[in-house]
C-alpha positions in Angstrom: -36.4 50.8 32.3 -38.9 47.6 32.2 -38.4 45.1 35.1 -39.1 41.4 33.4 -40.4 38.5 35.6 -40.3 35.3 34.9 -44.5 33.9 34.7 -45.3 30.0 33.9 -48.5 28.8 31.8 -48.7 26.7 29.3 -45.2 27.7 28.4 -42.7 29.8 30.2 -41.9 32.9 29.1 -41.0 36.8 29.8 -43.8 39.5 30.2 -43.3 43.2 31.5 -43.5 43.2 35.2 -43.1 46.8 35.3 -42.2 50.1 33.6 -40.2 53.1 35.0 -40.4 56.6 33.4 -36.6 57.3 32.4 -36.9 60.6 33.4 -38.8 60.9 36.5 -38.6 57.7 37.7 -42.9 57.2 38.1 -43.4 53.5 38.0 -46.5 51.0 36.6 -46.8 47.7 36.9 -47.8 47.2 33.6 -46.3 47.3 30.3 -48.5 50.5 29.9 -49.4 53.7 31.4 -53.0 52.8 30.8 -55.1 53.7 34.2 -58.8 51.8 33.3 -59.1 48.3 32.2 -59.9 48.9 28.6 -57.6 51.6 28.6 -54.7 52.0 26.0 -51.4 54.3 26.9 -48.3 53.0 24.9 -45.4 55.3 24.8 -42.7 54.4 22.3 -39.8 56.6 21.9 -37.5 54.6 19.5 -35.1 54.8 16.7 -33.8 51.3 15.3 -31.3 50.9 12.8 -29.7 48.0 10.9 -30.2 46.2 7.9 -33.3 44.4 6.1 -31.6 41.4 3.7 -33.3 39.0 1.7 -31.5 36.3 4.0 -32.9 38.2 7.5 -32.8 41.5 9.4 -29.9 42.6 12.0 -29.5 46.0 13.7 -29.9 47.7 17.0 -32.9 49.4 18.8 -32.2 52.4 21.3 -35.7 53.4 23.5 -36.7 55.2 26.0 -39.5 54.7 28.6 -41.5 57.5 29.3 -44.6 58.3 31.2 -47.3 60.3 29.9 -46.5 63.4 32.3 -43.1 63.2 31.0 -44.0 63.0 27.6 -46.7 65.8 27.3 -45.3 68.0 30.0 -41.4 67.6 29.1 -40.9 66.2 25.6 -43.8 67.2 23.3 -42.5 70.9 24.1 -38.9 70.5 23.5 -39.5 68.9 20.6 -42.0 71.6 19.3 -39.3 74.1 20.6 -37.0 72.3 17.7 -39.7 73.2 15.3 -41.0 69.9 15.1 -44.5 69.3 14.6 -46.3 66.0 15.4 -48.7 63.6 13.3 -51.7 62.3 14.9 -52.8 59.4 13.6 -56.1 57.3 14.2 -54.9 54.0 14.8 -58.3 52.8 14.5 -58.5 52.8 11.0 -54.8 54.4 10.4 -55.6 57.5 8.8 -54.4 60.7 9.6 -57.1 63.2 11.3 -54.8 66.7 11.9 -51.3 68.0 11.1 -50.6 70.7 13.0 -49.2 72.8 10.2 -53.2 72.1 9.0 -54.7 73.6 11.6 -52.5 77.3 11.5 -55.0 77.9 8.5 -58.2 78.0 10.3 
């Protein structure tokens, strides 16, 4: 769940004021998990669905905030358990560096 509060500069607008883990409740106050200042840790569990017309897009996004505990203690297994295997991507440059079903061959 993110907590939004209301910040005025030039304009006024809505930023993240906070971020609660769904399933354990562990809170930041940030829009991230990220623990240094030039650290990145953005978790997005998502699935939207809707439709893309020429006139415009419409649909509905269901999310889930989770910390990083949560997500590589509790849902990274379950999902393997399923028999799902990730893809790691380098968002640096976007390309992929390891499947795991590439790395049962070595």
């Amino acid at each position: 769940m993110r907590e939004k509060k209301v910040v005025i500069q030039r304009t006024e607008g809505r930023i993240v004021a906070s971020t609660t883990c769904d399933i354990c409740g562990d809170k930041t106050q940030r829009d991230d998990w990220a623990e240094e200042p030039y650290e990145e840790n953005i978790i997005r569990v998502e699935n939207s669905m809707g439709a893309n017309y020429p006139t415009g897009r419409m649909g509905e996004t269901t999310s889930y905030d989770l910390c990083p505990g949560c997500f590589t203690g509790r849902l990274e297994p379950f999902l393997r358990s399923l028999g799902a295997n990730p893809i790691t991507t380098d968002w640096d440059d976007g390309q992929i560096l390891c499947r795991e079903e590439d790395k049962e061959g070595e």
